[in-house]
N, C-alpha and C positions, 0 to 999 in steps of 0.2 A: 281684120288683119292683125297678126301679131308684132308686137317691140319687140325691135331686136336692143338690149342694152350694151352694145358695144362688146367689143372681146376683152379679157382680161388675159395679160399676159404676163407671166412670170417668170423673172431669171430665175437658171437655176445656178445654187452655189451650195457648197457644205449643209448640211442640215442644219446645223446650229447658227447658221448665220444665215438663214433663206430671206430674198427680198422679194417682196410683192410689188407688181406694178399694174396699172391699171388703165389699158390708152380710155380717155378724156375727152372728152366732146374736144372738135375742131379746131387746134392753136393751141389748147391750154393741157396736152399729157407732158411734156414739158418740165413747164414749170412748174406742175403739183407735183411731179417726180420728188423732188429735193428736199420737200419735209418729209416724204414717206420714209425714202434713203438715210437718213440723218435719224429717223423715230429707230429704224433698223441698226445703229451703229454703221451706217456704209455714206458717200458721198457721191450725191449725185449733180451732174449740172450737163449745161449744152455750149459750145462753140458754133459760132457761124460763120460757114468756109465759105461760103458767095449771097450774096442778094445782088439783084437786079436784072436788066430787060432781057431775055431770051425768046429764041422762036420755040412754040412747043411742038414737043415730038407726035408722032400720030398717036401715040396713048394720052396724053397730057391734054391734048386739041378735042380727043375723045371725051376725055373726064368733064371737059368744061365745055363741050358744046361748040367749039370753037373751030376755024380750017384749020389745018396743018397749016405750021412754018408759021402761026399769027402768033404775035406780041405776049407776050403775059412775064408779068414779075415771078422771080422763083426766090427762096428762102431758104438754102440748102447748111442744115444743119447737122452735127457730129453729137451725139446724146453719151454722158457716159455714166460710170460706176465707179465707184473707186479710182477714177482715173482710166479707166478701161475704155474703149469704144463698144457701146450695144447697141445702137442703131444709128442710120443715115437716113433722116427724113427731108425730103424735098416739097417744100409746099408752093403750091402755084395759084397764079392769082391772075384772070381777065388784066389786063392793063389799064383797062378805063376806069377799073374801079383799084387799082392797086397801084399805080403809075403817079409817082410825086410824092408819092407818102413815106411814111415812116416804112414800110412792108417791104419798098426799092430798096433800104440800107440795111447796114450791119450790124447798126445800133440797138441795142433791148428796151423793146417797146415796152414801154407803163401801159400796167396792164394787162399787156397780151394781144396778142391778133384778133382774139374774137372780138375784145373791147372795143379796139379801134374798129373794125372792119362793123360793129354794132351804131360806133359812132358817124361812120358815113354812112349810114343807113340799111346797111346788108348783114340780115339774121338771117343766122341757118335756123333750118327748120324741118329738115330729113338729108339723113344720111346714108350715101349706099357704099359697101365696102367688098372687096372681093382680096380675097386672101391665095395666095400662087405660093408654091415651094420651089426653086430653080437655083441651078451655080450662081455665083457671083459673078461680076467683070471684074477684072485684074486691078480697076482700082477700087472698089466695094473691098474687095477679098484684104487689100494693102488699108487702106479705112478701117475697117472692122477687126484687122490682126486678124484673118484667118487661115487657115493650112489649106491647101489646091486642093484638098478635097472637100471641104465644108461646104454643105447647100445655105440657103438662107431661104427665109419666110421673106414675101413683098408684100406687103399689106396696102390696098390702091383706096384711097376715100374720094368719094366726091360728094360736097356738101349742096345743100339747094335750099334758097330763100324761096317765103312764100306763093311768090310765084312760077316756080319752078326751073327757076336759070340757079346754073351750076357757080356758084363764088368763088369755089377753093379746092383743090385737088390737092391730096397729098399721097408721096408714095414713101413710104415707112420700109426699110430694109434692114434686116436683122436676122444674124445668128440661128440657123434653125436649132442646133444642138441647146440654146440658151435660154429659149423662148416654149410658151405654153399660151393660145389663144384658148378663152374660153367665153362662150355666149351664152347669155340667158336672153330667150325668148318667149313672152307669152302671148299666151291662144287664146283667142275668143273675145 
């Protein structure tokens, strides 16, 4: 069976000013954004517009193995560039293993998500990701600064510890005009 190593995705901007981004194993594309952005002459960082307990939706409940309408923490963050909004990622977390921790708040975790969530015991360990093109919703489109006609890329992950339960769902929302996924996979 082949690796898939993750997509690489690239704003695009001016030629002479091109910034390379690269999504990151699970919690941490992020924060390695920010030295990449700053090596580029550009400034990158994240705001986070909600954490804590929500019901998940039937996609979310999918991702993580879970019923509709159950519990899980979300981490809903605004990623930018120069100040700019390029993605809204929402990551979501079982409740029993996300519930009271630092992952419920708003606070920037030391670390990162994978660290802590390594710290209670839960390493990923495969990752399946399914990549969709569709409009935005009216607040995605007002988030993202984009014009009523701009699609966006949803990039959906769901991470799994060694024994095959689902930890972490993220759903990544971004700019299709902006972005460039690209996979390498090998065979055999």
């Amino acid at each position: 069976m082949g690796h898939c190593h993750g997509p690489r995705s690239t704003e695009h901007s001016p030629p002479t000013q091109a910034a390379h981004r690269t999504h990151d194993p699970p919690g941490r594309h992020a924060e390695r954004r920010s030295p990449r952005a700053k090596g580029a002459g550009r400034r990158g960082g994240q705001r986070i517009l909600h954490a804590g307990e929500v019901s998940a939706s039937a996609e979310v409940a999918r991702m993580l193995g879970l019923a509709e309408q159950a519990t899980v923490v979300v981490r809903r963050r605004l990623i930018e560039l120069d100040g700019e909004p390029t993605e809204l990622t929402d990551t979501y977390y079982p409740a029993d293993i996300a519930g009271g921790t630092p992952l419920a708040g708003t606070a920037k975790i030391r670390g990162g998500a994978v660290t802590l969530l390594a710290g209670l015991g839960h390493i990923g360990v495969r990752v399946v990701e399914n990549v969709t093109a569709r409009m935005p919703s009216a607040e995605e489109r007002e988030q993202l600064h984009l014009s009523p006609a701009e699609p966006v890329l949803q990039l959906s992950r769901a991470t799994y510890d060694s024994a095959d339960r689902a930890i972490q769902a993220d759903v990544m929302v971004m700019p299709a005009g902006r972005q460039q996924l690209q996979y390498e996979i090998r065979i055999g």
